[in-house]
C-alpha positions as CSV (number, residue, x, y, z in Angstrom):
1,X,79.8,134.6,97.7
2,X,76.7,133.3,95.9
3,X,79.1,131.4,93.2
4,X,80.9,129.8,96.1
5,X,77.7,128.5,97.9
6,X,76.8,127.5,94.4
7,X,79.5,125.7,93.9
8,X,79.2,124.0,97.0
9,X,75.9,122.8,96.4
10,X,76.9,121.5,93.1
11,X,79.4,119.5,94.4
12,X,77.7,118.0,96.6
13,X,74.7,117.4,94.7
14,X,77.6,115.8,92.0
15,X,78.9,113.7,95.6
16,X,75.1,112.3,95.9
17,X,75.1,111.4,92.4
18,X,78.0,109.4,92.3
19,X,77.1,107.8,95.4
20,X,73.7,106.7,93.9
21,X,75.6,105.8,90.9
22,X,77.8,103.9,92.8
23,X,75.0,102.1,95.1
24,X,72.9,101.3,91.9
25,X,76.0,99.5,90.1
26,X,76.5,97.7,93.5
27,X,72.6,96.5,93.1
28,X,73.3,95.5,89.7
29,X,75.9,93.1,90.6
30,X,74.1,91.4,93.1
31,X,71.5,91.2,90.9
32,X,73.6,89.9,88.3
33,X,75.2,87.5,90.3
34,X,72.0,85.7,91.2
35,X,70.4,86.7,87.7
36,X,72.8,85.8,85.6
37,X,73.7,82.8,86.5
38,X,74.1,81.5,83.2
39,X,78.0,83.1,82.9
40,X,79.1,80.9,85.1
41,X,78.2,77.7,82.5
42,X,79.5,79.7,79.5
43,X,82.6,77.7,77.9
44,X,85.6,80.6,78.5
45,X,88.4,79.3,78.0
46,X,90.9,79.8,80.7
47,X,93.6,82.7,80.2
48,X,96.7,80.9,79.4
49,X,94.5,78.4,77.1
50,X,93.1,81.2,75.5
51,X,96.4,83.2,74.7
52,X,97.6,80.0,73.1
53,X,95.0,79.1,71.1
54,X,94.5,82.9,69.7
55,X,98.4,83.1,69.4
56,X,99.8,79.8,68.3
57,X,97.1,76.8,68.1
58,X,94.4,78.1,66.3
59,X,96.8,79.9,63.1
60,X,99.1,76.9,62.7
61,X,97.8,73.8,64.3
62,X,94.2,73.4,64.3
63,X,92.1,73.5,60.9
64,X,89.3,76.3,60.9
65,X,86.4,73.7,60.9
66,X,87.5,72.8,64.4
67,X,85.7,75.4,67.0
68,X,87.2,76.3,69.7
69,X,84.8,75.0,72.5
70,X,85.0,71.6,71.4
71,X,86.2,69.4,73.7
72,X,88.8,67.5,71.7
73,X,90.5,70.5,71.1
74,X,90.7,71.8,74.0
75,X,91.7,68.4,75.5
76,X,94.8,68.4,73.2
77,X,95.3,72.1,73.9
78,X,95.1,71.5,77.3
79,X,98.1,68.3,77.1
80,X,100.2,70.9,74.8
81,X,100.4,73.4,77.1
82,X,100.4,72.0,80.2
83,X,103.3,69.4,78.6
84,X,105.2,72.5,78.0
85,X,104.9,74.3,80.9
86,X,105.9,71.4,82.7
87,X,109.2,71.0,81.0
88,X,110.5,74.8,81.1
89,X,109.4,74.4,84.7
90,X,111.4,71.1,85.2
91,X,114.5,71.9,83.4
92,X,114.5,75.8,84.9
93,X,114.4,74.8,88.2
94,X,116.5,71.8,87.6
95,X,119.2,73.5,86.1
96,X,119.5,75.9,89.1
97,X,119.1,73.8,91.4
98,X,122.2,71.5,89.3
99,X,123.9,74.8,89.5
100,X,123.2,76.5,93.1
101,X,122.1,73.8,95.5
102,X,124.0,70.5,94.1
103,X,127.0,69.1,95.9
104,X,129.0,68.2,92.7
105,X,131.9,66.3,94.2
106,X,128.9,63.4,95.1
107,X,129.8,62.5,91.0
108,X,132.8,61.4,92.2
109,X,130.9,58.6,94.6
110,X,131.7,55.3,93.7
111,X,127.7,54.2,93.4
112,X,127.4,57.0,91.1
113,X,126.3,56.0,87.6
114,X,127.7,56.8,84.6
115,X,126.0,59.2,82.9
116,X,123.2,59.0,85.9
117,X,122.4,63.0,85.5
118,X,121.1,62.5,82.0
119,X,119.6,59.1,82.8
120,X,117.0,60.8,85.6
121,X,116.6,63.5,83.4
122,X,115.3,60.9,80.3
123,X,113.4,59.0,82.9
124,X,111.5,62.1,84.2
125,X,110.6,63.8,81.1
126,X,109.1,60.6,79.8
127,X,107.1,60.1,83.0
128,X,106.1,63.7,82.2
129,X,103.6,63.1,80.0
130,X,101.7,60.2,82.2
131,X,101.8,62.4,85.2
132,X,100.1,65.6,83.2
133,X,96.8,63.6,82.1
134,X,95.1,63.7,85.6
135,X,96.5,67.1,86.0
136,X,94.9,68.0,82.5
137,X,91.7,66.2,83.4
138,X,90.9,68.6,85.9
139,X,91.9,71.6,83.9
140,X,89.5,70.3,81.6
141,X,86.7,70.3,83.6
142,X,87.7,73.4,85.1
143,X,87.2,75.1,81.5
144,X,83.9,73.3,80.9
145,X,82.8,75.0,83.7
146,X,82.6,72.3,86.5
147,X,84.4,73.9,89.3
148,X,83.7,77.1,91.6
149,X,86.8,79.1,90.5
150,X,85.3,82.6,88.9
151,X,86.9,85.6,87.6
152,X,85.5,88.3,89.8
153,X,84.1,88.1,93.6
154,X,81.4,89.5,92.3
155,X,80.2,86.2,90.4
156,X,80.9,83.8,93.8
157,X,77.7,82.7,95.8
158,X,79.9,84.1,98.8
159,X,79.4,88.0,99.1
160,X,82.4,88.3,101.8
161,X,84.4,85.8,100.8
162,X,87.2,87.8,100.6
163,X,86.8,89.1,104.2
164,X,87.2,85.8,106.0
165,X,90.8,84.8,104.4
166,X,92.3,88.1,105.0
167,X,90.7,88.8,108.8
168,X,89.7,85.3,110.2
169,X,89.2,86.7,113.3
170,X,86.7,89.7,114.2
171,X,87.9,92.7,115.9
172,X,86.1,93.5,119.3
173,X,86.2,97.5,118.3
């Protein structure tokens, strides 16, 4: 009996503990969020930028001398990457749309061009590259830090941000 009322009391003295533990960490993130300010400034690299340059861009294309927060590098990073993505993304979704979607017997139009499939498909990827630069501008100054997108809700100036999007309106109960 005694061990059983003991036991009891040591779990719910373990209970209070973890819910202190639990409201201190809370504290410490508010705290840290209006603290710490600073990590919001640091120059992280976004995740996709960062796989590439730990994977493929900093071993075989870009000499050692060249750090990785400097911001020609991550400029041309930025073009490689988003250059490529945008092809796979063009010719994936073009092909299956060519495949799936396409009416195939408008070829046999009379207007239609000769060889007018591979003619839009020259013309766009070399328009590619032109439409990508304000696209990579604002990547870029999304990696120096000049925007408000963070990693974790913790870091926003917003402490229920996340409440409004999922339950714009409040319940009466």
């Amino acid at each position: 009996m005694f061990r059983l009322l003991a036991g009891k009391a040591l779990s719910v003295e373990c209970n209070r503990a973890r819910t202190k533990d639990l409201q201190e960490e809370k504290n410490e993130m508010r705290n840290l969020r209006y603290t710490n300010l600073s990590c919001l400034t640091d120059i992280n690299m976004d995740l996709v930028l960062d796989v590439a340059d730990h994977y493929f861009l900093t071993p075989y294309v870009y000499p050692l001398s060249w750090p990785e927060d400097r911001p020609l590098r991550q400029i041309i990073s930025l073009l490689a990457v988003t250059n490529l993505g945008i092809v796979v993304l063009y010719l994936c979704l073009g092909w299956l749309s060519y495949q799936f979607i396409y009416d195939h017997n408008l070829m046999r139009h009379p207007l239609f061009l000769t060889n007018q499939v591979w003619r839009e498909i020259k013309l766009s990827m070399t328009s590619l590259p032109i439409i990508s630069l304000p696209t990579v501008a604002i990547f870029f100054l999304e990696v120096r830090g000049y925007s408000r997108l963070y990693d974790t809700i913790e870091y926003s100036l917003m402490e229920n941000a996340s409440y409004w999007p999922s339950n714009p309106i409040p319940s009466c109960t």
